[in-house]
C-alpha positions as CSV (number, residue, x, y, z in Angstrom):
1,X,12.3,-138.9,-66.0
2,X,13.3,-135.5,-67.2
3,X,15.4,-134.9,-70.6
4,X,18.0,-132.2,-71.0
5,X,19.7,-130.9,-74.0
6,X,22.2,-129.1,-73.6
7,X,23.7,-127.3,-76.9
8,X,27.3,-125.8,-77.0
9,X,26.4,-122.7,-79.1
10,X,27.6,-119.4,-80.7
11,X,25.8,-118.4,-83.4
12,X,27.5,-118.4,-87.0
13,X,25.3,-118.0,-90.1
14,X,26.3,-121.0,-92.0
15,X,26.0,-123.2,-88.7
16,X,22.2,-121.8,-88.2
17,X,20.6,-124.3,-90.7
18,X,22.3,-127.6,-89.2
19,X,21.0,-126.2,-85.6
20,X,18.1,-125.8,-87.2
21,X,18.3,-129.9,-88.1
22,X,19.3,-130.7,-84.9
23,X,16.0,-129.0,-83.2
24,X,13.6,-130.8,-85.5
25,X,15.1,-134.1,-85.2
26,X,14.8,-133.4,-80.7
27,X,10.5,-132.2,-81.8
28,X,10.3,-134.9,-84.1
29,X,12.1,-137.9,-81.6
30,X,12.2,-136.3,-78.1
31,X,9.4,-133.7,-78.3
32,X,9.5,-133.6,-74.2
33,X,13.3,-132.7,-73.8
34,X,13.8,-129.0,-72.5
35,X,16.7,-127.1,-74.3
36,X,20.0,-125.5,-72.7
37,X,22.2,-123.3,-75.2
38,X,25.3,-122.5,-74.0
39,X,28.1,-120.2,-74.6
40,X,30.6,-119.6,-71.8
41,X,31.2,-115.7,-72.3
42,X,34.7,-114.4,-73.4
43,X,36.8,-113.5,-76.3
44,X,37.3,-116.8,-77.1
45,X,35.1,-119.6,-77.8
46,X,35.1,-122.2,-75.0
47,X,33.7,-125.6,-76.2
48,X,34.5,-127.1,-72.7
49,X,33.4,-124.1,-70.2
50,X,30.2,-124.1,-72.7
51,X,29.3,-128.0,-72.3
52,X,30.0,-128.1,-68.1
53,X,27.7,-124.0,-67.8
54,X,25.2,-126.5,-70.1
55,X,25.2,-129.5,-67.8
56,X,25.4,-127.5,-64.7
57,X,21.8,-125.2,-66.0
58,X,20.4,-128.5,-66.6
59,X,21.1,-130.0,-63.4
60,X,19.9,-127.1,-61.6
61,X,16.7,-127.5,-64.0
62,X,16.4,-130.9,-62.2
63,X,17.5,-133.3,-65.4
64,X,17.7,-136.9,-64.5
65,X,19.4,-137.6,-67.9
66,X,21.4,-135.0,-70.0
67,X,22.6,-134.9,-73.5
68,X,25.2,-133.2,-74.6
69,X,24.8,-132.4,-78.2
70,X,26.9,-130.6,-81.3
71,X,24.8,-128.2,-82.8
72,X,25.7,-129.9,-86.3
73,X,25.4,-133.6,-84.9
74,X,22.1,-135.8,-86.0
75,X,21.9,-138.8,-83.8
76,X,19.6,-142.2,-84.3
77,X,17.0,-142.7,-81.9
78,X,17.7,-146.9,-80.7
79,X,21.0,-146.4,-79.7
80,X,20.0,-142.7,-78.0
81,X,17.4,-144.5,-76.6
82,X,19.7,-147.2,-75.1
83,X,22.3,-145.2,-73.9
84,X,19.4,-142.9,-72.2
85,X,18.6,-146.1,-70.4
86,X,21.7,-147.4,-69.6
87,X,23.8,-144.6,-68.4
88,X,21.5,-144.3,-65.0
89,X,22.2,-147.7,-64.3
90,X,26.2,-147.8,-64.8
91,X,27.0,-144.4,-64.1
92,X,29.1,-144.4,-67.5
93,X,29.4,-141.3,-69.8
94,X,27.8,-142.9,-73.0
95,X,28.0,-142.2,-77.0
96,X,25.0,-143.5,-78.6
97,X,26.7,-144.6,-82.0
98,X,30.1,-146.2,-82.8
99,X,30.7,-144.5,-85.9
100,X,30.3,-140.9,-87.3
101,X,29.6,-139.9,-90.8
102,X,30.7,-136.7,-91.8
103,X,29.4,-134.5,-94.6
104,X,30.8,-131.8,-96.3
105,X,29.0,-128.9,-97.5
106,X,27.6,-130.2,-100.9
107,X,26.3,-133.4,-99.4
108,X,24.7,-131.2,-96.6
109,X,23.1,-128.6,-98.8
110,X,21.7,-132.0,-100.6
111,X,20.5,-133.2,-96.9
112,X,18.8,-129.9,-96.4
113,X,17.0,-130.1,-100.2
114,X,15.3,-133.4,-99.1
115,X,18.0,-136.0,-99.8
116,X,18.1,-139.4,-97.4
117,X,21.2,-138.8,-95.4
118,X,21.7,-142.2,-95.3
119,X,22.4,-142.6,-98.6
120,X,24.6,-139.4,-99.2
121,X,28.3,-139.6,-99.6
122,X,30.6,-139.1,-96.4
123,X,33.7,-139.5,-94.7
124,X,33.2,-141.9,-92.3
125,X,35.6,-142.1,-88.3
126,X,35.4,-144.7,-86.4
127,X,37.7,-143.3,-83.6
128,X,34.9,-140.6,-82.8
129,X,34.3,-140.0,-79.2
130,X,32.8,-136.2,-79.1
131,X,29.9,-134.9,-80.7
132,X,27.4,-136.7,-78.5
133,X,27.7,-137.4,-74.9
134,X,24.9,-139.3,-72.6
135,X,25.0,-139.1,-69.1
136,X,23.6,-138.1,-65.5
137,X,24.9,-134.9,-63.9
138,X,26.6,-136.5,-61.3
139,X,28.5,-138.7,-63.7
140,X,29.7,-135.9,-65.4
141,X,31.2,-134.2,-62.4
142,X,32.3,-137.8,-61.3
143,X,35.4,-137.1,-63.2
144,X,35.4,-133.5,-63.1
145,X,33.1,-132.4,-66.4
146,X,34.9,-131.2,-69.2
147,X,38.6,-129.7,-69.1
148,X,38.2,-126.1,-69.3
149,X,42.0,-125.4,-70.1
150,X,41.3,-126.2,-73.3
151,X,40.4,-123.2,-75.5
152,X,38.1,-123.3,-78.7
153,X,37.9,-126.9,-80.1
154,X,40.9,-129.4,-80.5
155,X,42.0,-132.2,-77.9
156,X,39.0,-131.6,-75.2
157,X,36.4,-135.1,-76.1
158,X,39.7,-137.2,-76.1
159,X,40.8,-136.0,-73.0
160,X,37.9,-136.7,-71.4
161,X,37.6,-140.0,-72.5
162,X,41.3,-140.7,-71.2
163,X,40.2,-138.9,-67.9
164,X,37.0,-141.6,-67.9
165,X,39.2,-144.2,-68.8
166,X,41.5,-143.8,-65.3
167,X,38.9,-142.7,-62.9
168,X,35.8,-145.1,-64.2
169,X,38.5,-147.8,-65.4
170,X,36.6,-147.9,-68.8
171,X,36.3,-145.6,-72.1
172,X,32.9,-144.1,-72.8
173,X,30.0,-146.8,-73.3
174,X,29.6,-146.9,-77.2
175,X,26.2,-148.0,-78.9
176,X,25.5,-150.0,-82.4
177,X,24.8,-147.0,-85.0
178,X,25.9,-143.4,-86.3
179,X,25.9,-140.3,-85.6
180,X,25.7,-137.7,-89.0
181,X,27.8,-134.5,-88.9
182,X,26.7,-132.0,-90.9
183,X,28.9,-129.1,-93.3
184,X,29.4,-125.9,-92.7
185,X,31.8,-122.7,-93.4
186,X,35.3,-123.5,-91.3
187,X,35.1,-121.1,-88.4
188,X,37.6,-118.5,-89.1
189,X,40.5,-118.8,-87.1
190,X,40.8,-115.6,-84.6
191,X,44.5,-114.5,-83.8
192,X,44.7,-116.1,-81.0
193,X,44.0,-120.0,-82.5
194,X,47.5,-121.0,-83.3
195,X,48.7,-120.1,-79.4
196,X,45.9,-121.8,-78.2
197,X,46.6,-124.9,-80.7
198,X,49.5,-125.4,-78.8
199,X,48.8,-125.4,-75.3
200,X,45.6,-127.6,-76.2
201,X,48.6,-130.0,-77.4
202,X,50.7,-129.5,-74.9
203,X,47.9,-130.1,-72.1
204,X,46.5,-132.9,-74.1
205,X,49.8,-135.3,-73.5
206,X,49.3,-134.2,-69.5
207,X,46.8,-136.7,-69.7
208,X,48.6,-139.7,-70.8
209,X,50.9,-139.1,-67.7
210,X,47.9,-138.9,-64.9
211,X,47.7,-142.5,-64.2
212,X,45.8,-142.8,-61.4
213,X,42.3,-141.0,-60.6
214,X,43.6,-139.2,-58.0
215,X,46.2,-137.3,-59.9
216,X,43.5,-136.8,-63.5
217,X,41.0,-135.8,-61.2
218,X,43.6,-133.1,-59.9
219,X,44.7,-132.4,-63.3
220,X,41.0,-131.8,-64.9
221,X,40.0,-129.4,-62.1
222,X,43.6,-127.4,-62.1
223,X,42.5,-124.2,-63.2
224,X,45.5,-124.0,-65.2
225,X,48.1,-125.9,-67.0
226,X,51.0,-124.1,-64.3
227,X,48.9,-124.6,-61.3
């Protein structure tokens, strides 16, 4: 069985040392897995366009299994492990945790200085569905990959998993354990981010309204929101 990881990235200086985590933990766990960064090109950062160019290399690369992974995001190995296994049997989009700790910067500059992250303070979600995603290729085009209508980050994991929801009949396949998030300097917002805000809301809603897979298939491939 061949690995892929596939990272959404565009390089940032203060997002360089989580990335920097995220590698060692793939040597240290996964030492096998072959490495896809990503950056769809434009003006604007694409988070969705990035993750389906990722899957799409990896594919291509002959991947059985492919992980989509945050470039700030630690995971833990048993429930990666799992949802490796299980997600070529089901053909289910899988996140390996069920809850996500998030750090802000102090506690991460205290990760980084040798700290246990287990035992560092956090915010924790337990709505998370982004982050990490485990899956086949095919399963990933199965309901279209990743909405590319949506521009920079805000709406697109949710989506998804509403899109997985009508086509698959079931949200993504969660696992026992966390995923850790790590701190960095808020991206500064370009010009464009408050338009784009908006239409990620407005096209965000279009989901709720696609009830069947025919019409959320239709909807995730539209190349826009007025075609």
């Amino acid at each position: 069985m061949k690995l892929g990881l596939v990272i959404p990235w565009r390089e940032q200086s203060s997002r360089i040392k989580p990335l920097e985590a995220v590698l060692f933990w793939y040597k240290t766990n996964l030492a096998d897995i072959e490495i896809f960064y990503s950056d769809r090109p434009g003006e604007y950062w694409n988070a969705s366009a990035s993750r389906n160019d990722g899957v799409k290399r990896a594919q291509e690369a002959h991947c059985d299994v492919i992980i989509i992974n945050d470039a700030d995001t630690l995971p833990e190995i048993e429930p990666l492990l799992e949802a490796i296994e299980q997600c070529q049997k089901d053909g289910m989009i899988h996140n390996p945790y069920r809850k996500c700790k998030y750090f802000d910067i102090e506690m991460t500059d205290k990760f980084f200085a040798g700290s246990d992250i287990k035992l560092l303070k956090h915010t924790l979600y337990t709505e998370a569905n982004g982050g990490i995603y485990v899956c086949t290729p095919e399963t990933w085009w199965s309901i279209g990959g990743m909405d590319e209508k949506f521009i920079q980050w805000g709406g697109e994991d949710t989506a998804m998993e509403l899109a997985h929801a009508v086509i698959k009949s079931s949200k993504f396949v969660k696992h026992d354990g966390y995923i850790y998030c790590l701190g960095h300097v808020q991206q500064i917002h370009d010009p464009g981010f408050n338009f784009h805000h908006l239409r990620n809301i407005e096209l965000y809603w279009l989901y709720y309204s696609a009830s069947t897979p025919e019409r959320m298939l239709s909807l995730v491939k539209q190349k826009t929101k007025d075609d």
